[in-house]
Structure formats: C-alpha cells, structure tokens
N, C-alpha and C positions, 0 to 999 in steps of 0.2 A: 533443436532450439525449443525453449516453453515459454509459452504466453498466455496469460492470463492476466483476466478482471477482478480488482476487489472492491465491490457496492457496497460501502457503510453509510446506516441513516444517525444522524444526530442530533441533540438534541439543541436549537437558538442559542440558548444560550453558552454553549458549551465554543460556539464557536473562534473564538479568539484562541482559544487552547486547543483544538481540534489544528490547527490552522499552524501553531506552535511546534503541535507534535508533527505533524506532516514536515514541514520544512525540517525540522531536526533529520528525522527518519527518512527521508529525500535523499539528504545530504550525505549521510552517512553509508546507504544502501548504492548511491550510483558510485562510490569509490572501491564496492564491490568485485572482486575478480570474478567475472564471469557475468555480472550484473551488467546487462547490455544497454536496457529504457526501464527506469523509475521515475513515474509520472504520474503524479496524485491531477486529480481535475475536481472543483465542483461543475454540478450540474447544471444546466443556465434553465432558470426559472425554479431552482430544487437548491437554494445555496447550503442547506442540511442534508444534502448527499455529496458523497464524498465518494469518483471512482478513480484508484490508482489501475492504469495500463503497468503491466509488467512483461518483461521480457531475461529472457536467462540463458546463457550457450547450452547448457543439458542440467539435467536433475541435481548432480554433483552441487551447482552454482546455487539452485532453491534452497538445497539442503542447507550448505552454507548459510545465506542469506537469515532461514528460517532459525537457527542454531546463535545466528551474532549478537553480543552485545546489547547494540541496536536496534536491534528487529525485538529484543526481550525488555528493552529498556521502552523505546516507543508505542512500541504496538500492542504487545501485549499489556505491559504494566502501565498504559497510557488510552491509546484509542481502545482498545478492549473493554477497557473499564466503564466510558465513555458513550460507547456504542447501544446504538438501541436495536436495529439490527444490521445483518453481515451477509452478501452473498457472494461466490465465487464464481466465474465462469471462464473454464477450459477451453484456448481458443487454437483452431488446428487453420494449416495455412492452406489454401488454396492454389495460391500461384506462385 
C-alpha cells in the first residue's frame, strides 16, 4: 500500500476554482482501480492550503492515477497552474 500527502498553497482569490478543480479531480480519481482514499482537506485556520490524503493498493494504482485523463486535466493543467507552492510527503505505516 502507498500513502501520501499533497500540501498546495493558494492564492484567496483563486479559491472558488481551486475548490472546482478539487471536486472534479476527487471525483474522478476515487473511481480509480486501485485508488483506495482521495481526500482533498482545507486546513482550519490556513482556508489557502489545500492537503489531499492519498492512499493506493501498490505503485501500479499511482502510476495509473498519475498517467489519467484527470489527474492531467485537473491537477496538472488546473491546480498546477494555480499553485503558489506544492509539498509531498511519503507516509510509511506503523501498525
């Protein structure tokens, strides 16, 4: 299994489209094979940060994800654009 964070900052005003593309790209990604939790969050007191939990059965399912449609229409060609900045972090399981 791979989990991982994505912390994007944005900018006030962007937020109604930000909010746009997340629901699109949500929707799209959790009908994913393999795509287990697609869960964009703002952060409470930070409503210009934006962190998606992701979860995935093995790399195969990333790859996919990273490769769809969606993930090229939304995130790239959408919050990428959008983003002021972007960090990712690699989360290993415990228990």
């Amino acid at each position: 299994m791979i989990t991982f964070t994505v912390r994007m900052k944005f900018r006030p005003e962007d937020r109604l489209r930000i909010a746009e593309l997340l629901s699109e790209l949500a929707r799209a990604s959790r009908r994913e094979t393999g795509c287990l939790i697609y869960m964009p969050h703002t952060v409470d007191g930070e409503p210009d940060t934006v962190v998606i939990y992701e979860q995935y059965a093995d790399q195969k399912a990333v790859d996919a994800h990273r490769a769809s449609s969606h993930f090229k229409d939304f995130a790239v060609g959408g919050l990428y654009q959008l983003m002021l900045d972007r960090q990712v972090e690699n989360l290993n399981t415990v228990a």
